[in-house]
C-alpha positions as CSV (number, residue, x, y, z in Angstrom):
1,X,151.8,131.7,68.9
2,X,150.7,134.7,66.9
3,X,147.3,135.4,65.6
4,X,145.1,137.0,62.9
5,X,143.8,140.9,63.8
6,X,140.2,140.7,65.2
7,X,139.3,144.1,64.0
8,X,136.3,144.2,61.9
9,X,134.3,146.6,59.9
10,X,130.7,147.3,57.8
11,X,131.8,149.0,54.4
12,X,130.2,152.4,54.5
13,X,128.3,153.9,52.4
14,X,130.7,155.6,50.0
15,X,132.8,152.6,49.8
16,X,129.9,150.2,49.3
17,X,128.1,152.8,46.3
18,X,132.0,152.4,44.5
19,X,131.8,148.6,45.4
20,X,128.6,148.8,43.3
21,X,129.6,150.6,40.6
22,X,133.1,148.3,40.3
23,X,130.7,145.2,40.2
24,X,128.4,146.8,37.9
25,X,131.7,146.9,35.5
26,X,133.3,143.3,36.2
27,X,130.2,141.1,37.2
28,X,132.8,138.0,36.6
29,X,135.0,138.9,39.5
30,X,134.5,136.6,42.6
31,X,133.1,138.7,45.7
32,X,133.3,138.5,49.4
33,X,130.0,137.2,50.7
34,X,129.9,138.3,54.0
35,X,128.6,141.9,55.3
36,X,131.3,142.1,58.3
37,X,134.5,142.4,57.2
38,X,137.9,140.9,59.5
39,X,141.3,142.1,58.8
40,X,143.5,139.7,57.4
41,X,146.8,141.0,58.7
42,X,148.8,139.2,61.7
43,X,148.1,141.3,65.4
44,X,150.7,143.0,64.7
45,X,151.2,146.9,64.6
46,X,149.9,147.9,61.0
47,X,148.8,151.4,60.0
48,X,145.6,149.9,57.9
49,X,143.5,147.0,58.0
50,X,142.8,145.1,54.8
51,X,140.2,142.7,54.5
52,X,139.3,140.9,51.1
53,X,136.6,142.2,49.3
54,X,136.9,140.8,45.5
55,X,139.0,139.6,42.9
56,X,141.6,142.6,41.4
57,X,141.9,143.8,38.2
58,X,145.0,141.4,37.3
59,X,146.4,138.0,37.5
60,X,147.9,138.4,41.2
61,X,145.6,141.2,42.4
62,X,142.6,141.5,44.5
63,X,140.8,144.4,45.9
64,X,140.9,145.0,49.6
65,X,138.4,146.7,52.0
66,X,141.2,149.1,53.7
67,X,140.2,151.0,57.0
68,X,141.9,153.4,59.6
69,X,142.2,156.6,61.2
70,X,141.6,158.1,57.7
71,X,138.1,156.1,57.2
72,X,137.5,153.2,54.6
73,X,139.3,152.6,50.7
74,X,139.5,150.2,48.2
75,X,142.9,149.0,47.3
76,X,143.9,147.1,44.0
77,X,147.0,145.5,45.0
78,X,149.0,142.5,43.8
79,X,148.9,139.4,46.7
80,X,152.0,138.4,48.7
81,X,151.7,135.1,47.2
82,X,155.3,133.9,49.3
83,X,154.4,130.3,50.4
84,X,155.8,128.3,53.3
85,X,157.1,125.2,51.0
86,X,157.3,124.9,47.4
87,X,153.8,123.3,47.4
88,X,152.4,125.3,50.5
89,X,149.2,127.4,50.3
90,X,150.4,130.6,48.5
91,X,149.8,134.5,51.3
92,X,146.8,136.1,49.7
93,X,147.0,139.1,52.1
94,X,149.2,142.1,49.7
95,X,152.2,142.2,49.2
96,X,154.1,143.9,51.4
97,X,151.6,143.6,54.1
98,X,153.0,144.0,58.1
99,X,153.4,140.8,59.8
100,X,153.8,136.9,58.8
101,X,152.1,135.6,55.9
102,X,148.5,134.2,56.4
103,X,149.8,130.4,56.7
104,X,152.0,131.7,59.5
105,X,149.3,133.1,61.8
106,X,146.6,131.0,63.6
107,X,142.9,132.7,63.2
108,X,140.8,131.4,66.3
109,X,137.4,131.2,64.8
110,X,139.0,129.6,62.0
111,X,140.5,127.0,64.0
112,X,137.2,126.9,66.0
113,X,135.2,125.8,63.1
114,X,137.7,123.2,61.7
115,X,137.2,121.7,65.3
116,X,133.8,122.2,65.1
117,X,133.6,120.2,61.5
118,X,135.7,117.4,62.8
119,X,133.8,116.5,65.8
120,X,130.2,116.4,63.2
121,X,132.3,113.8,60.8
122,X,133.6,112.0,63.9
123,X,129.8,112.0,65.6
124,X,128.6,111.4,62.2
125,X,130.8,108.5,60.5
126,X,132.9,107.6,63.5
127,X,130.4,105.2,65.1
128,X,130.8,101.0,64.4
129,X,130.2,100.0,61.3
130,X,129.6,103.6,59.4
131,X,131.9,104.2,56.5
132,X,133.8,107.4,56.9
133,X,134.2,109.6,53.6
134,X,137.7,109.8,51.8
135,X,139.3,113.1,52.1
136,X,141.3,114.5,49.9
């Protein structure tokens, strides 16, 4: 079984003030909400890791939250986009990115939470007589 990279990182300061300033321009773009930042490449050797940060500059693109030996970047780069079956969830890591695509690759706290959510509806609706919700 292969897995998502754990590493995490905080956007410092320089990369956070032209974070800013790009937002200030596109205040349209969708935006990562979270402060801590996981890489989204496979646990692989990779020479960066790339976590989303926003919405890129065209159609395929996003901007990534890169980090390393060489400190933190922003990268505008199109998205893999390869999927695992014609109508399969489309890679949103960057193209060319080390590893399997993100559909490949298991994330544990991912797959935590998903388990997590299904015992709540199975607590919640599962019991005699309660009507459990139609999915999708």
């Amino acid at each position: 079984m292969t897995y998502r990279c754990t590493e995490r990182t905080e956007p410092g300061q320089p990369v956070l003030l032209l974070a800013l300033a790009v937002r200030n321009h596109h205040p349209n773009t969708e935006w990562a909400r979270d402060g801590s930042f996981q890489c989204l490449v496979e646990d692989v050797e990779h020479s960066f890791h790339a976590a989303w940060l926003r919405t890129g500059s065209g159609e395929n693109s996003d901007v990534f939250l890169c980090w390393g030996a060489e400190g933190q970047w922003l990268m505008d780069a199109e998205c893999c986009l390869k999927t695992r079956t014609p109508t399969g969830a489309e890679c949103t890591i960057y193209r060319g990115h080390p590893g399997r695509c993100k559909w490949a690759y298991v994330d544990p706290p991912q797959v935590a939470a998903d388990a997590m959510a299904d015992q709540f509806m199975r607590d919640l609706y599962g019991r005699r007589g309660a009507p459990m919700p139609e999915g999708p």
